[in-house]
Steps between C-alpha positions, in 0.01 A plus 500: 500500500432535836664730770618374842847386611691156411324192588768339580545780779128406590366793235182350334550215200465640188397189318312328806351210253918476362540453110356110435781305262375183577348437172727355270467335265189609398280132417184555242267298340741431173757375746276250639321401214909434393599296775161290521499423135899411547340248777242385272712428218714225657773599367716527793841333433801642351429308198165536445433895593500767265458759751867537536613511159243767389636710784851424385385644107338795694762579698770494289269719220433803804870506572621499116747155549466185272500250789330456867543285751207453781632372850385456832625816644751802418790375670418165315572748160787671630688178585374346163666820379826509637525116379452549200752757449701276636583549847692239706704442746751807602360705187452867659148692439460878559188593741421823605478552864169598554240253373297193680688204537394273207705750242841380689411159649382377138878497415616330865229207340729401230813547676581811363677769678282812585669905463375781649490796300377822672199696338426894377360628778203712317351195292598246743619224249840438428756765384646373193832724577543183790529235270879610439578456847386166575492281165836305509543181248314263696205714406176352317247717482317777665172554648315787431205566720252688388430642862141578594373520171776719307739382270836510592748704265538259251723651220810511656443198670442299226764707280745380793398153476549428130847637550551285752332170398242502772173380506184744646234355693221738553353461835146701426313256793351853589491685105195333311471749221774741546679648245871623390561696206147364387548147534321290782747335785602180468571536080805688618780240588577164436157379749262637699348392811196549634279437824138491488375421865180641613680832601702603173326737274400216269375221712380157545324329815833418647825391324617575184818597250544540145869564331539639142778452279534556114775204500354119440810403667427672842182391514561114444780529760236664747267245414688267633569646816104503529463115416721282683793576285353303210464703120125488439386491129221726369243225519613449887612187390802333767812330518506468843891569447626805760725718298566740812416538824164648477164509736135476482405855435201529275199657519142434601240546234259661721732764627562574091206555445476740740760686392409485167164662612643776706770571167163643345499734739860611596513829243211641667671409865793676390344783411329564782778422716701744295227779530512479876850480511545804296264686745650406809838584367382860414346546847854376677700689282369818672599395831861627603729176588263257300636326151216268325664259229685677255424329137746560228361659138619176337308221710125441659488385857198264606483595871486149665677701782489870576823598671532862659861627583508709807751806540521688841719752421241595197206470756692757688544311814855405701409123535730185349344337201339169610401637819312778263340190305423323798335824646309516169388150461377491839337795466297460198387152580387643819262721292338203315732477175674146510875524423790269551852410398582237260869363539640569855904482379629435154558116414845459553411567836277248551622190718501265240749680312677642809571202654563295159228286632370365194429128459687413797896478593533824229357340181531615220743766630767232616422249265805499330402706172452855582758770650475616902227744477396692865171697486537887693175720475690821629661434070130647396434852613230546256324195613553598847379852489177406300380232728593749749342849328163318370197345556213371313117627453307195607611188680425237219487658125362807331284306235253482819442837617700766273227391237263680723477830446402555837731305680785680286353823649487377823861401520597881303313634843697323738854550386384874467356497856802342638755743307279789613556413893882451479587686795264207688654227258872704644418435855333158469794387285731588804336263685556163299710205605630463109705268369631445117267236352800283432570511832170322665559203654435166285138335622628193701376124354 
């Protein structure tokens, strides 16, 4: 590592080339040679392909479920999913309060009633002692969101919901081959959903989702949320006869065959990723005030994020906690190692759920069918004190540069050069205009 003071103080830059994660996914010859002979085929059409369906029998083999369901995207799945559970209008839906948006607006697409739950602050996905608190009768189901690539706690959760007659939707968008108690995400509840854009840790070349269920049932009823409502028969044979309101979201043939190329691949991704992520954490673990993910004995995590928890008064230093973060986030990116936030307030605090905005004049909130529900983010101190406490190593995903063994050194070197100057990182701190990340001002249209 090399000596000198902060860069961000003007020291010299650690890492003056920075840590490349541009790279992702990673496109070989076996990918083309899939998507050309796709093209050549010309079998292109939902009817015709067989792209799609192969992926589907792949799929739903790697994740241990009878059925899967191939759609144009992840939220696609996770609406399909809370359909066919059978969501509608005023029907509640637990959500934790830190995800992306797609695991709560899925439910506001078929009218259903989104309810924040707040999460355990050390594994960042939703604390199953919550679900007390906020299911009432006009609950559903729950969401479980398998946050970053670790599986959420799902015994109790799923030991609460059979009690209670609910339905579990796995969100594992960002969880491709995770694993709880030995079995893969997305076998776990009633349906899975997952994303495979071109940045999740199984991708295709752009949009992509796949949901698994073991019940025939669930997967008809998200079928026909995927095809215009209609109940397609196993020859793709038509009735042209909606059954539901339902939408066009299938999948292109080219990007399954993508994905179905880059599935032959995703064990040794994880591994790797894994490997580096193992390192890094043993390098930050060292530093005073630094947490790397904690994984529970019972579960894998798949790293498509790599959050770090930051703790002034274990650094040792008389600063508040985001301005600490900020402090360090700055300060390491200064020295070449890209890091970044992901999730600037919890959901409920998000203006489309603060201001009931939804389809317009309140829908579905004042549409007659569900109970007068008011979002507060101050309810979810967890959420809060994460988003403000941590940041992430890298500003896109980890399956781009913590496979590197370089890059994952390079990062280890920065945090430490950073934590090792903390009387500089004291008095630069002092000198930022900081405000809560919930607190920013809304970019104007």
């Amino acid at each position: 590592m090399a000596a000198g003071g902060l860069a961000v103080l003007g020291g010299p830059q650690l890492i003056p080339g920075g840590i490349d994660e541009s790279v992702w996914p990673e496109v070989d010859e076996s990918d083309l040679d899939a998507v050309t002979g796709t093209l050549r085929s010309g079998k292109l059409s939902w009817f015709n392909n067989v792209e799609v369906k192969a992926l589907e029998e792949q799929w739903a083999r790697y994740a241990g479920t009878k059925h899967c369901l191939a759609l144009n995207s992840g939220t696609a799945a996770l609406h399909a999913a809370v359909a066919a559970v059978g969501v509608g209008p005023g029907d509640e839906v637990v959500v934790p309060a830190l995800s992306f948006l797609a695991s709560a607006s899925c439910v506001l697409h078929h009218q259903g009633i989104p309810v924040f739950a707040d999460i355990d602050p050390v594994t960042f996905t939703l604390d199953p002692a919550e679900l007390e608190r906020v299911v009432t009768p006009r609950t559903k189901a729950i969401i479980v969101v398998h946050l970053h690539g670790l599986p959420a706690d799902m015994a109790p959760i799923l030991d609460f919901a059979g009690r209670h007659g609910l339905a579990v939707i796995e969100d594992a968008a960002q969880a491709h081959g995770a694993t709880y108690r030995g079995r893969a995400v997305g076998s776990l509840g009633s349906v899975g959903a997952f994303s495979i854009m071109a940045g999740k840790n199984l991708p295709t070349a752009g949009e992509g989702g796949l949901l698994t269920t073991d019940d025939a049932e669930l997967r008809n009823r998200a079928d026909a949320v995927k095809m215009f409502g209609e109940q397609i028969g196993p020859d793709n044979e038509r009735e042209y006869n909606a059954h539901t309101i339902g939408f066009n979201y299938r999948m292109s043939p080219i990007l399954a065959a993508m994905a179905r190329s880059q599935l032959a691949r995703l064990d040794r991704y994880t591994k790797e990723v894994q490997a580096g992520a193992e390192r890094l954490a043993a390098r930050l673990s060292e530093l005073p005030g630094v947490r790397p993910p904690v994984v529970p004995a019972d579960r894998t995590h798949v790293y498509h994020h790599f959050r770090i928890t930051l703790d002034p008064e274990a650094a040792g230093v008389d600063l508040p906690p985001g301005v600490f973060r900020q402090a360090v986030q700055n300060a390491v990116a200064a020295e070449g190692a890209p890091v970044s936030m992901w999730q600037n307030r919890p959901l409920p605090g998000q203006a489309l759920f603060r201001d009931l905005t939804g389809y317009g004049k309140g829908c579905p909130w004042t549409c007659g069918h569900a109970r007068p529900v008011r979002y507060r983010q101050e309810e979810f101190p967890h959420t809060l004190a994460v988003i403000q406490r941590t940041l992430l190593a890298g500003t896109r995903l980890c399956m781009a540069s913590l496979r590197d063994p370089a890059s994952v050194e390079a990062y280890a070197d920065a945090f430490t050069k950073v934590m090792t100057h903390r009387d500089a990182l004291v008095t630069y701190a002092r000198g930022l205009d900081y405000a809560e990340p919930w607190e920013t001002a809304s970019r104007l249209w």
